[in-house]
N, C-alpha and C positions, 0 to 999 in steps of 0.2 A: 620405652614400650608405649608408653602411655603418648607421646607426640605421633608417633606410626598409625595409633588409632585415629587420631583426631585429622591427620593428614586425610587420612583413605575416606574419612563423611567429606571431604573439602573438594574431592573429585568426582564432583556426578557428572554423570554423561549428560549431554548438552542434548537438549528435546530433538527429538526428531523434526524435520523440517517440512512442514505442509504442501502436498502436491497438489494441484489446481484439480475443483472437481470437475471430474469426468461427466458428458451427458447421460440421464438414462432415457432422454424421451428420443423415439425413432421417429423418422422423416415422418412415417405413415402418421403416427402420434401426434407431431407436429400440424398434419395438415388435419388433422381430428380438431385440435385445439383451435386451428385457424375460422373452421367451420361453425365450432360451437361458440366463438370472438361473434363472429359474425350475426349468428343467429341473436344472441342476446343485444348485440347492440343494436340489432334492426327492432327487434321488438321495443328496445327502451326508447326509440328514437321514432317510432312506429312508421318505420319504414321496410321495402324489402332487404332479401341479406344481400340482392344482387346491386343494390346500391352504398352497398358497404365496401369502405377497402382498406385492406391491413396494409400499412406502413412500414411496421418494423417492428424485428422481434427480437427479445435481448435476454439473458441468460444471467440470473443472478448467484449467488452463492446458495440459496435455499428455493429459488424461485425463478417463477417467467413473466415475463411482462410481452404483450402484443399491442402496440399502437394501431391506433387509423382514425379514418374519420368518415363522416355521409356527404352526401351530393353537395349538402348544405351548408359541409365545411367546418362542422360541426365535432371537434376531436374527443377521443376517449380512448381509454388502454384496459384492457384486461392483462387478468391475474392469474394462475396460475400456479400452484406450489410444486416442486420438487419432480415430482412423480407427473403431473400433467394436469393436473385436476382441478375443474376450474375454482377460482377463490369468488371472485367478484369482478364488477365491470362499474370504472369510475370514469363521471364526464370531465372533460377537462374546457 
């Protein structure tokens, strides 16, 4: 009786298996965030937003990252958490 017990703790169910997270930010969202990329990095760069251009944008587990750079060649990526919101804007 006493081995019966000790067997049944010896069988736990094996974790459930992590599915890739889903996006929650929509296209329109995205181009929000592209906008508001833009604006800050013209301002930190003091230039316009219309000489700014986003490069690419990448999806992390908790976060967004948007690359680009200015006329001048000049790169930097914004940040973004989960939800769309912007974090900060770093030169590179």
């Amino acid at each position: 009786m006493m081995i019966a017990i000790a067997l049944v703790g010896c069988t736990a169910t094996p974790p459930p298996t992590q599915k890739a997270q889903q996006s929650k930010v929509s296209p329109t969202r995205t181009l929000d965030m592209e906008a508001l990329c833009k604006a800050q990095a013209a301002q930190r760069y003091n230039t316009g937003a219309q000489k700014i251009a986003v490069t690419g944008f990448e999806q992390f587990q908790g976060s967004y990252e948007m690359r680009g750079n200015t006329f001048r060649k000049e790169s930097f990526v914004c940040s973004f958490d989960a939800d769309g919101q912007f974090l900060h804007l770093s030169m590179r």
